[in-house]
C-alpha positions as CSV (number, residue, x, y, z in Angstrom):
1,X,0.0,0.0,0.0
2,X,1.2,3.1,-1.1
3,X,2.5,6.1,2.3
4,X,2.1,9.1,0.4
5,X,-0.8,10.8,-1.5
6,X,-3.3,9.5,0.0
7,X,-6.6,11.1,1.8
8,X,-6.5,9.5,5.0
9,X,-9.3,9.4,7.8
10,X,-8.4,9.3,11.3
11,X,-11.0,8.4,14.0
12,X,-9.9,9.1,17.9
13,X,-7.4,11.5,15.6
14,X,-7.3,14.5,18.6
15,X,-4.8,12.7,21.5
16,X,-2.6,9.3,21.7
17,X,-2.1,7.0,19.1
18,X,-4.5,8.5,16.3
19,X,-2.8,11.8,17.1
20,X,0.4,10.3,16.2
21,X,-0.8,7.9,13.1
22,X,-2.3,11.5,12.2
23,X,1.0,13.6,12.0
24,X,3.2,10.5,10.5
25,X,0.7,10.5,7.2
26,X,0.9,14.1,7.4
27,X,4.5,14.5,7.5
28,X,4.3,12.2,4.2
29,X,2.0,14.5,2.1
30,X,-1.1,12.8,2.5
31,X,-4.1,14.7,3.0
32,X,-5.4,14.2,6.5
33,X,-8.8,14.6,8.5
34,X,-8.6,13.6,12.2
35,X,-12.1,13.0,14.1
36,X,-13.0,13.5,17.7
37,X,-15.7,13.5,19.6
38,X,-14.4,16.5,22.4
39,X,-14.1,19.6,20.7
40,X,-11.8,21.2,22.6
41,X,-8.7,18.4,22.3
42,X,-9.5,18.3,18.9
43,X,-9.1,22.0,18.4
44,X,-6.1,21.7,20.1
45,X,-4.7,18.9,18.2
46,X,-5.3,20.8,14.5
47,X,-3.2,23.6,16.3
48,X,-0.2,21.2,16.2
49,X,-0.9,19.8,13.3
50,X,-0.8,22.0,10.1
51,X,-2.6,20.9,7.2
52,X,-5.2,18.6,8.7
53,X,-8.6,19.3,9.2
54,X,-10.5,18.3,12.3
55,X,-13.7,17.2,12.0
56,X,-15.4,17.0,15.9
57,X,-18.0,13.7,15.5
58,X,-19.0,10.7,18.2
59,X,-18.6,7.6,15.8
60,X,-20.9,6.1,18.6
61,X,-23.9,8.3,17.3
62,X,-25.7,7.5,14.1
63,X,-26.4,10.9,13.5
64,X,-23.2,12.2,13.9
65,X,-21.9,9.7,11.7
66,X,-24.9,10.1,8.6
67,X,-23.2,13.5,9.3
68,X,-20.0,13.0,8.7
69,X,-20.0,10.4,5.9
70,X,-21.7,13.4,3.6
71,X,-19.2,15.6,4.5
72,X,-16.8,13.3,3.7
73,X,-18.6,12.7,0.2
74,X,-18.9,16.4,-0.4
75,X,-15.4,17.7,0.8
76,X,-13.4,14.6,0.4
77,X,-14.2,12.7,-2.3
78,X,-11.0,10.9,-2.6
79,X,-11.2,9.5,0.6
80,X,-9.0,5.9,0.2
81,X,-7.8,5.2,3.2
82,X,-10.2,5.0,6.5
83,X,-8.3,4.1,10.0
84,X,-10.6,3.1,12.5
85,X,-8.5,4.1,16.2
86,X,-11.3,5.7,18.3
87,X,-11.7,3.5,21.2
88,X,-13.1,3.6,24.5
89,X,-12.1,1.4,28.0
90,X,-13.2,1.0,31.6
91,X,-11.4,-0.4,34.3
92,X,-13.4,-2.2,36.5
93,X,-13.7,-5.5,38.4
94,X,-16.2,-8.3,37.2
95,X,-17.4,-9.8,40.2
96,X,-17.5,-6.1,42.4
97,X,-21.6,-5.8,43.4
98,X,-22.3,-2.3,41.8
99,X,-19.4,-2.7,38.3
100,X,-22.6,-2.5,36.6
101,X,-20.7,-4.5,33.9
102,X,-23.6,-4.7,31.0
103,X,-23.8,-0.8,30.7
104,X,-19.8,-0.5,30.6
105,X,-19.6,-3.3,28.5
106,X,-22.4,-2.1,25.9
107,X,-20.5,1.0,25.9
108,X,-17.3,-0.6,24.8
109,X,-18.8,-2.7,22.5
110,X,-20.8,-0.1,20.7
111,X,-17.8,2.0,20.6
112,X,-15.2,-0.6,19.5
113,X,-16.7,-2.9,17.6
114,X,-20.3,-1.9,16.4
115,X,-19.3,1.8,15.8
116,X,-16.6,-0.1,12.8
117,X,-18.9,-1.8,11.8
118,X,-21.3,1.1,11.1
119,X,-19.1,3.9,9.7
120,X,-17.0,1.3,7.2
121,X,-20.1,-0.2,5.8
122,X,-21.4,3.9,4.7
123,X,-17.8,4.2,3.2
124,X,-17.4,1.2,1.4
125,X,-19.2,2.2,-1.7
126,X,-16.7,5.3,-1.7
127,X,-13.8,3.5,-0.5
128,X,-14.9,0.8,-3.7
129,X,-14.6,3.8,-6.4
130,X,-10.8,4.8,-5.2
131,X,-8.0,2.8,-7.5
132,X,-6.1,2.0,-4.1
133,X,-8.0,2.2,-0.6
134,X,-7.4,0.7,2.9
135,X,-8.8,0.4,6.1
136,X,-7.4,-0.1,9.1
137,X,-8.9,-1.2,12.4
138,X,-7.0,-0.5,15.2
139,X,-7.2,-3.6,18.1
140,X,-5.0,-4.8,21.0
141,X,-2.9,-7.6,22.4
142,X,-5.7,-8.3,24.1
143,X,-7.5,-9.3,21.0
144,X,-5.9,-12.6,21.4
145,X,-5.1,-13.5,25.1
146,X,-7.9,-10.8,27.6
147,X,-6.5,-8.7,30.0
148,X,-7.7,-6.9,33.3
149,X,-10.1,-5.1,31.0
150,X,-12.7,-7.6,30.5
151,X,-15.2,-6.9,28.8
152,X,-12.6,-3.9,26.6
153,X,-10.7,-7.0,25.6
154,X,-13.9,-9.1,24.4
155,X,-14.4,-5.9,22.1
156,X,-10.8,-6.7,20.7
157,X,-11.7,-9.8,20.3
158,X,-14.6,-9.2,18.5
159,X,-13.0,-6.6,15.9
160,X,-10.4,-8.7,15.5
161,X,-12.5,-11.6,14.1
162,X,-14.9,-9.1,12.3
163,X,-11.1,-7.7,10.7
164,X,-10.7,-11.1,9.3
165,X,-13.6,-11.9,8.1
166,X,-13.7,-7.9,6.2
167,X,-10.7,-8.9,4.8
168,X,-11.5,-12.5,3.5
169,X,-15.1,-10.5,2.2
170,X,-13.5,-7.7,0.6
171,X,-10.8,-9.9,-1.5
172,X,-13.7,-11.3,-3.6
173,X,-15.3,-8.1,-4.6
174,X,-12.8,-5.4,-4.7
175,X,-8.8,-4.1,-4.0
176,X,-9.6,-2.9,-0.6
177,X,-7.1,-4.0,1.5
178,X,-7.9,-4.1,5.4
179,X,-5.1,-4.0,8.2
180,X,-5.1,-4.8,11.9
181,X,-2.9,-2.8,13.7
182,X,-2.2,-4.2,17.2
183,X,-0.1,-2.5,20.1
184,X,0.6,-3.5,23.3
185,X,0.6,-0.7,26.2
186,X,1.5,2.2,25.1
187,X,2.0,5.5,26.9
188,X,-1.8,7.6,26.6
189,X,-3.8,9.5,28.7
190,X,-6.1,6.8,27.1
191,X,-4.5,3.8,29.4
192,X,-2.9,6.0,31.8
193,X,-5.4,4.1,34.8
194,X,-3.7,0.8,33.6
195,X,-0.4,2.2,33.8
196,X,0.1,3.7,30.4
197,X,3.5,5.4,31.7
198,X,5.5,2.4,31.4
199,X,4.4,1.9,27.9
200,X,6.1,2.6,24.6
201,X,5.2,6.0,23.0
202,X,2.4,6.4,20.6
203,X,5.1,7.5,17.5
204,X,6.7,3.9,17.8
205,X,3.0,2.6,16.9
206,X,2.2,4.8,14.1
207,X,6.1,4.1,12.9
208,X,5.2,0.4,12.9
209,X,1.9,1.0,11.2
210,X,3.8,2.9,8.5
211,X,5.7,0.0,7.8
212,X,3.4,-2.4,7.7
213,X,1.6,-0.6,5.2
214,X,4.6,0.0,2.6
215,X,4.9,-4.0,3.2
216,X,1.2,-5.1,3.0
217,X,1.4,-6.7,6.6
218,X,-1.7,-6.8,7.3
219,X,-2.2,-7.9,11.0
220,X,0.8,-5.4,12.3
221,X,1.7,-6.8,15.5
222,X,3.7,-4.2,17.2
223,X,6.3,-4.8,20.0
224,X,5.3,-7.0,22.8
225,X,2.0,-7.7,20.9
226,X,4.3,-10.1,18.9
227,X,5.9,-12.1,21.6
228,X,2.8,-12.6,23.2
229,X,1.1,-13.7,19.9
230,X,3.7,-16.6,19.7
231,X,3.4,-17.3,23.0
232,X,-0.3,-17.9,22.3
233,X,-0.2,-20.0,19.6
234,X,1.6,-22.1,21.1
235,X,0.2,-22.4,24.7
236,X,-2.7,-20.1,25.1
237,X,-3.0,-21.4,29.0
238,X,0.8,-20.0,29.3
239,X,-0.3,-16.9,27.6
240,X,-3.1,-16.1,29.5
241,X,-0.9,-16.5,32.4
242,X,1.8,-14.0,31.7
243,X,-0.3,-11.3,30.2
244,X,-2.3,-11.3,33.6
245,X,1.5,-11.7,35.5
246,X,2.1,-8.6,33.4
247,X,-1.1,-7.0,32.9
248,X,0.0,-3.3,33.5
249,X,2.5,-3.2,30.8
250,X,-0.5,-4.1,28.2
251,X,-2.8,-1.6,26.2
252,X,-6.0,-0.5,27.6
């Protein structure tokens, strides 16, 4: 897939990882439009980063995103490239008497996973017209072995099989080419509650994610992410095991 000259749609664009997957395709030339859903940090974030519009839009809301998909079409028509980072997380034990766990868990899910599934399936027809498009669906570690975050990690889980199945889907009908991109903990206000700090930095993701894409990698398994995959496939009882040894030096 092609790093340069692209239109390139970032969701969860304004702070973290999209930020930086943001200002590495901008630094390349591509055309850039970064979506949040708090105004403010995504005013702040277009500060820093010349050149690419900010869009403010919950991807949660089917409003917001009718919205925004015929903006897209009017302003943006050569859209090719859709990265799907926005994410949300809550930390929280099971078994506690008040985690009210189904609320916190629909809330992930929608958000995660459902929210995907929604805004890829109103670009596709675009995304089908473009001579070389992409998406990208940005998931975990925890996509394979769960983590402290429960029910977060069962949304992994769930776009990862729904990435797979996209991809297998696509190949029959059109050049679309879907990604996974998949980082272990990483330093963000976003996992900060799980211990974000010992993480790696944001720019080493979107550096990996680069990479991948110039090589057509298309599950991008990014530092630990790839040690613990192996680990998995060969002994997912020994996997689960050291990812919850370890648990606060994985992603939220």
């Amino acid at each position: 897939m092609k790093t340069t000259h692209n239109t390139v749609l970032v969701t969860g664009g304004s702070a973290g990882i999209g930020f930086e997957i943001a200002r590495s395709f901008s630094k390349l030339g591509n055309q850039v439009i970064i979506i949040g859903r708090n105004s403010e940090r995504l005013r702040n974030a277009a500060s820093q980063l010349p050149g690419v519009t900010a869009i403010a839009a919950d991807v949660s809301k089917e409003s917001e995103v009718q919205a925004l998909v015929e903006r897209l079409g009017n302003d943006f028509p050569d859209l090719n490239i859709v990265i799907n980072n926005a994410g949300q997380a809550w930390v929280y034990n099971l078994v506690t008497p008040d985690a009210n766990a189904f609320d916190k868990a629909a809330d992930e899910m929608l958000t995660n996973y459902l929210s995907v599934i929604r805004l890829n399936e109103r670009l596709l027809p675009s995304l089908k017209l473009q001579k070389n498009a992409a998406i990208v669906n940005v998931s975990s570690v925890v996509a394979f072995v769960p983590g402290s975050l429960a029910t977060y990690s069962a949304s992994k889980a769930a776009l990862h099989s729904y990435t797979q199945a996209l991809r297998i889907a696509l190949a029959d009908v059109s050049d679309i080419k879907v990604f996974e991109l998949m980082p272990p903990l990483v330093n963000t206000d976003f996992s900060a509650p799980i211990g974000g700090s010992s993480g790696i930095p944001p720019s080493v993701v979107a550096e990996a994610l680069l990479s991948g894409f110039a090589k057509d990698e298309y599950e991008i398994r990014v530092g630990q992410t790839e040690e613990i995959y192996k680990l998995y496939l060969s002994s997912p009882t020994e996997a689960l095991k050291f990812l919850n040894a370890h648990r606060k030096q994985v992603k939220a």
